[in-house]
Structures are given as structure tokens and as C-alpha cells.
N, C-alpha and C positions, 0 to 999 in steps of 0.2 A: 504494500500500500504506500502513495507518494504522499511526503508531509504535508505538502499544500492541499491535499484532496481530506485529510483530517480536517484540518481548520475551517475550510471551504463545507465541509460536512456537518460541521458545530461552532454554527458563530454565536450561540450560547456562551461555551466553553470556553470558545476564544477570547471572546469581548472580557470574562471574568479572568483569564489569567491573564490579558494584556493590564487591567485594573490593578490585577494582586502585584504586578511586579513593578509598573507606575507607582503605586502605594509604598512598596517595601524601597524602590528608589527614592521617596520623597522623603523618607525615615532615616534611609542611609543618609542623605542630603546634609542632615538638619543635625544627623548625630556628628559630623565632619569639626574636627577643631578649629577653632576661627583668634584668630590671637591679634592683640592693637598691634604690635610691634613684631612686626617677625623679622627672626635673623635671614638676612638677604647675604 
């Protein structure tokens, strides 16, 4: 079976794990260190 014929098959499924990993990126994003002064 070809991947794209999955996705194409269940854009249910799709649409929810393009969201879950949009999500778990925006997570990742925000846990990211951010510092006034960095050493350059």
C-alpha cells in the first residue's frame, strides 16, 4: 500500500495527527531557552 493512498484514504486521521504534531511543535517552541544576553 502507497503512503499517500493512507492519508488520501483518512483525512480524518490525517487532519488529527497533522494537529497533534502542530501542537507538540508549538510546546516544543515555547519550552526552547530564550536568554536577554547570550554569549555570541
Amino acid at each position: 500500500m502507497n503512503i499517500s493512498k493512507i492519508f488520501i484514504d483518512r483525512p480524518i486521521a490525517t487532519s488529527l495527527m497533522m494537529l497533534a504534531i502542530a501542537l507538540f511543535g508549538m510546546i516544543a517552541y515555547r519550552a526552547l531557552p530564550v536568554s536577554d544576553l547570550p554569549n555570541v
